[in-house]
C-alpha positions, 0 to 999 in steps of 0.5 A: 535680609529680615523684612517686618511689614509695618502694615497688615490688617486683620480683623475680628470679623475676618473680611475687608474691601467688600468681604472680598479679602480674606483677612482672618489671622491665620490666613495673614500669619501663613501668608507672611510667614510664606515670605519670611516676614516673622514680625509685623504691626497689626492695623485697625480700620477705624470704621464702626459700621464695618468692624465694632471697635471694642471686638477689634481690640479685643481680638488684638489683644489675644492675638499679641498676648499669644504671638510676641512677633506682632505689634497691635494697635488701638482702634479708636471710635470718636463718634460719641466724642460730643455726649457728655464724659465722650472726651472722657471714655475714649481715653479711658478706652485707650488707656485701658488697651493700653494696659492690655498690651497694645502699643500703638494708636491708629487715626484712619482719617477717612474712616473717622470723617475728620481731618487731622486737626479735628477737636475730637482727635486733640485728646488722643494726640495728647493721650498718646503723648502722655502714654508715650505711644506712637501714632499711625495716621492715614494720609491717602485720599482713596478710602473710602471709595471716592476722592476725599481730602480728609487726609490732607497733609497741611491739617497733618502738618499742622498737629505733627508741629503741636504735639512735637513729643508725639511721634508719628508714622504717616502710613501710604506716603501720602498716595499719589496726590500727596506724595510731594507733600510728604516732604513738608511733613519731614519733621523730627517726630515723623516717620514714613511707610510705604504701605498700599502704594508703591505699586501705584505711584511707580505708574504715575511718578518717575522712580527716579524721582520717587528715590529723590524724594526718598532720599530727601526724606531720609532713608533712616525714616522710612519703613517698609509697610505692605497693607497686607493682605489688602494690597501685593505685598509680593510687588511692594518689596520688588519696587523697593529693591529697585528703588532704595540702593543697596547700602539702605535697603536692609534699614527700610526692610527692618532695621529702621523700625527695630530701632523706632520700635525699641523705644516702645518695647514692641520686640 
């Protein structure tokens, strides 16, 4: 059965959580390739005081433009939204990676210090609308170290609803404090994964009742993520396995995401 993770991180400057994690492309490539997974989406982080976003997206673009099997995503940086023509060079810096061959938006939350329905996001929801690109959000509430709620799934709710011909995959499944919510996030133009997680909610929630909620959700609506090499990649895909039933396994594992990436030409 072929695995593509819908949730790998590696940065330009080669260290996540704390310079602990080791997250250099060639150190994630062997990794995944160890466990035969041959294609991946590549995340940014969003955070301007531990990765610059330009050199983050730079450092994608060569990576996708030399290996086919990876999908990056654009880093964004609304800090500078409010100077004069702010609004205007953050979607001339998407537009720009955009042209270079990166196929997707990230919005980390968190790391931006906004919720989903800030004013500073609405453009790049519409931009990513206009540009036919999907969007990866964060909805977890533990990152940055610290309870934060900036994730919250009703401000998710209430931009998934307004920009309806953007799609949207909400990554970590909401965390333990949202999982539930992610039934009300059950839109047509919404898609979940699982990275960074499951490893936790098995500790805290039934399995029967987290394959209910899957179940509810659609299996056809769920990806496998890992947050590799941040999280166990290795524990992810067995709680998986005990989780999905076996008829759609191999959907969550990589057949959902081939369909979801076709519209994008991500493969």
């Amino acid at each position: 059965m072929e695995i593509i993770d819908a949730h790998v991180h590696t940065l330009e400057c080669g260290i996540m959580c704390g310079g602990d994690v080791n997250v250099e492309f060639a150190e994630v490539n062997s990794g995944l390739k160890d466990r035969g997974i041959e294609r991946a989406l590549l995340m940014p982080i969003n955070d301007t005081s531990w990765q610059p976003v330009k050199k983050m997206n730079d450092y994608l673009v060569d990576i996708v433009s030399r290996n086919k099997e990876y999908v990056g995503f654009i880093d964004i940086d609304i800090s500078k939204a409010h100077f004069y023509g702010g609004i205007k060079e953050l979607e001339s810096e998407i537009v720009h990676y955009y042209n270079q061959g990166l196929k997707g938006i990230k919005v980390h939350l968190q790391n931006l210090g906004v919720y989903a329905d800030d004013w500073r996001l609405l453009p790049v929801y519409r931009l990513a609308g206009e540009l036919d690109l999907p969007i990866t959000i964060h909805c977890h509430p533990g990152s940055p170290p610290g309870l934060s709620d900036h994730s919250n799934p009703i401000a998710i709710e209430k931009i998934v609803r307004v920009f309806h011909k953007t799609e949207f995959i909400i990554a970590h499944f909401g965390g333990i404090k949202y999982f539930y919510d992610m039934l009300h996030l059950n839109h047509n133009n919404v898609y979940f994964e699982t990275s960074g997680i499951m490893p936790v909610l098995v500790q805290y929630v039934d399995k029967k009742t987290i394959a209910r909620v899957f179940q509810e959700i659609g299996y056809e609506k769920i990806m496998f993520g890992s947050d590799f090499p941040t999280a166990d990649i290795d524990h992810t895909i067995t709680i998986l396995r005990e989780l999905i039933p076996e008829e759609n396994l191999a959907d969550v594992m990589s057949k959902n995401i081939l369909t979801f990436g076709q519209k994008y030409d991500w493969w």
